[in-house]
C-alpha positions as CSV (number, residue, x, y, z in Angstrom):
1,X,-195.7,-60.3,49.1
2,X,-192.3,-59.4,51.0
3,X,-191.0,-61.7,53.7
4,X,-188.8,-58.7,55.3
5,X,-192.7,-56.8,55.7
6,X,-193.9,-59.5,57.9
7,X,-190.9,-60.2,59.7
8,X,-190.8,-57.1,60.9
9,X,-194.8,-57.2,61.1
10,X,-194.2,-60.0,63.5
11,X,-191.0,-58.2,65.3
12,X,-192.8,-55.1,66.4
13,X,-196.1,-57.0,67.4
14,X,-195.0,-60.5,68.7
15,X,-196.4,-59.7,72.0
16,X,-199.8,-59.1,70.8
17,X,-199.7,-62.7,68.9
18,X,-198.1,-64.4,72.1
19,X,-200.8,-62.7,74.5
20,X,-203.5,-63.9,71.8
21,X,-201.8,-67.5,71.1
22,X,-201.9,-68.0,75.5
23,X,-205.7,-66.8,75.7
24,X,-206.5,-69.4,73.0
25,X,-204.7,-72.2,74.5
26,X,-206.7,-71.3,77.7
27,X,-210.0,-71.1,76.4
28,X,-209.4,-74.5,74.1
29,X,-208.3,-75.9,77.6
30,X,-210.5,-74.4,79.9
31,X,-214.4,-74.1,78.1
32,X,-215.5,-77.5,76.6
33,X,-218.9,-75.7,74.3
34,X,-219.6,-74.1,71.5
35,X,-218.5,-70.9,73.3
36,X,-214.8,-72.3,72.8
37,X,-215.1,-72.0,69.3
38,X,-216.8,-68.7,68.8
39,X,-214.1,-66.7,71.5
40,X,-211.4,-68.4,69.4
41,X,-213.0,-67.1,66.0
42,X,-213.4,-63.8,67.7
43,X,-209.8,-63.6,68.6
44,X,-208.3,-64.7,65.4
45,X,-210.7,-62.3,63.7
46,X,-209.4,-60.2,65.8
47,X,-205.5,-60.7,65.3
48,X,-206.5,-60.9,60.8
49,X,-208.3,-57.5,61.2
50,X,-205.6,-55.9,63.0
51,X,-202.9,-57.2,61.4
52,X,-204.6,-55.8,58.1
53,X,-205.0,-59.1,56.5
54,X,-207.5,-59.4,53.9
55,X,-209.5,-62.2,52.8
56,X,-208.2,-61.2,49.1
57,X,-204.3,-60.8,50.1
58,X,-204.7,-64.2,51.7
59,X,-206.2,-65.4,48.3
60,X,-203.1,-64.1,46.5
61,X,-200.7,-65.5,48.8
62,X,-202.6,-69.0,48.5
63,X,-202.5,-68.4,44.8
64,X,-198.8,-67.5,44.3
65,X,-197.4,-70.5,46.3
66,X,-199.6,-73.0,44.2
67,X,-198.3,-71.2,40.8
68,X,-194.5,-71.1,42.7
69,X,-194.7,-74.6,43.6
70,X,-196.8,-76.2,40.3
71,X,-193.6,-74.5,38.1
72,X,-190.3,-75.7,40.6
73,X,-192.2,-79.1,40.1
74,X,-192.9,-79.0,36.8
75,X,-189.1,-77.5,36.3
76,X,-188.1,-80.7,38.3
77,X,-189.7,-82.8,36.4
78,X,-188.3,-81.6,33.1
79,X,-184.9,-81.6,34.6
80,X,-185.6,-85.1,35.2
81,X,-186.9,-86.0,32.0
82,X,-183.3,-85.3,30.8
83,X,-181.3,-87.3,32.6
84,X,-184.0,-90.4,33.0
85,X,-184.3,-90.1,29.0
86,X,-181.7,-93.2,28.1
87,X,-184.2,-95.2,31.0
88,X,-187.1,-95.0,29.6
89,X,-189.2,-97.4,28.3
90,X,-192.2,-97.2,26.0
91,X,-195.5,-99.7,25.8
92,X,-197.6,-98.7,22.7
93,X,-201.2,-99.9,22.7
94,X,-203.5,-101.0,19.9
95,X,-205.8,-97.7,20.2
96,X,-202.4,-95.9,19.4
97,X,-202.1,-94.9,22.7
98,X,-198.6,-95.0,24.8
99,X,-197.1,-95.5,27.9
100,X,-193.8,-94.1,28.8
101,X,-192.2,-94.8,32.0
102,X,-188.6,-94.0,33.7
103,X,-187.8,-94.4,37.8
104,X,-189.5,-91.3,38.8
105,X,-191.6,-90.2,35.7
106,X,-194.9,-91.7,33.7
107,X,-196.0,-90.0,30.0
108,X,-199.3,-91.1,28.5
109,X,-201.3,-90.3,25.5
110,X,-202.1,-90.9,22.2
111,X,-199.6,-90.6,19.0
112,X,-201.2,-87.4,17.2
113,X,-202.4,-85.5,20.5
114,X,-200.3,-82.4,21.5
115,X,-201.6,-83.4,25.3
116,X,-200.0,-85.9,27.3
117,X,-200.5,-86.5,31.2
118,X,-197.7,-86.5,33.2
119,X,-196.8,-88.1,36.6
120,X,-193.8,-87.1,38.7
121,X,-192.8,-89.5,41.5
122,X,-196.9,-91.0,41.4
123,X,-198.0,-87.7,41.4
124,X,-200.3,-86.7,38.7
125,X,-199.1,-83.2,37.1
126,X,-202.0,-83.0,34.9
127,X,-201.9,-82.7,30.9
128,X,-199.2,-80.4,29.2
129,X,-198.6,-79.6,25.3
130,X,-195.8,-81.4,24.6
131,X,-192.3,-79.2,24.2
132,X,-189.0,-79.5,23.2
133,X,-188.0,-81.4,26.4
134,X,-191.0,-83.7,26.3
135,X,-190.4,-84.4,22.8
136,X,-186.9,-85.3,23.0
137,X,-188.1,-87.8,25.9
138,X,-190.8,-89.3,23.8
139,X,-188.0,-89.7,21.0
140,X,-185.6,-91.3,23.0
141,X,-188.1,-93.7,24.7
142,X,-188.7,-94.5,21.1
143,X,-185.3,-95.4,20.5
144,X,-185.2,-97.3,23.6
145,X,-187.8,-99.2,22.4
C-alpha cells in the first residue's frame, strides 16, 4: 500500500475523522452501557466503510508488516551473527545436540539437522535451514570451542 494515498486520504478528510474521534470521546464519557459500545462500533464501521477499507486490505496490510518486520529481523540477526562470530561459544551435548551462544544471539540443534532455532536478543525466531552465514557461525563457534 502507498503511504502518499493515505496521507492525502487523511488530508482531504481529517475533519470527518476529528468530528468522529470527538463523538466517540463523548459517548465513551458520557453513556456508561452497552449502548456505548454498539454507537462506537457503529461509528468506526462507519469511518472503515467510508474510507473504503476492507476487511481483506486490512489483512494484507497486517500481512506485509509481519513479512517486513520478520525479514529486517532476521537481516539483523544475520548481520549480527558476523560480527558476534569470534564470541561465540559452543556446548555440545551427549544426544549430539548443540548450543551456541554469543551476547545477543542463541543457535540450537542437532549435528546432522539442516534446522536450527534461533533466538535474537531472547526472542525466539523460530527454525531456519541453515546458510552460508549460519554455517560460517556454527564453524567459528567450533573453532572457538
Amino acid at each position: 500500500m502507498d503511504v502518499q494515498v493515505w496521507m492525502d486520504f487523511f488530508k482531504q478528510n481529517w475533519l470527518l475523522f476529528v468530528v468522529a474521534l470527538v463523538v466517540l470521546l463523548l459517548i465513551a464519557n458520557l453513556v456508561k452501557t452497552m449502548v456505548k459500545w454498539g454507537l462506537i462500533l457503529v461509528i468506526v464501521a462507519f469511518l472503515v466503510i467510508y474510507s473504503g477499507i476492507s476487511l481483506k486490505d486490512l489483512g494484507q496490510v497486517a500481512s506485509t508488516l509481519t513479512q517486513e518486520t520478520t525479514s529486517a529481523v532476521k537481516n539483523e540477526a544475520i548481520k549480527m551473527m558476523q560480527s558476534e562470530a569470534k564470541d561465540a561459544k559452543l556446548t555440545t551435548n551427549q544426544d549430539g545436540s548443540f548450543v551456541i551462544t554469543s551476547p545477543n544471539l542463541k543457535v540450537s540443534g542437532h549435528a546432522n539437522e539442516d534446522k536450527v532455532k534461533v533466538e535474537f536478543r531472547g526472542v525466539s525466531l523460530g527454525q531456519w535451514s541453515r546458510s552460508d552465514a549460519l554455517n560460517v557461525f556454527i564453524q567459528q563457534a567450533k573453532q572457538n570451542y
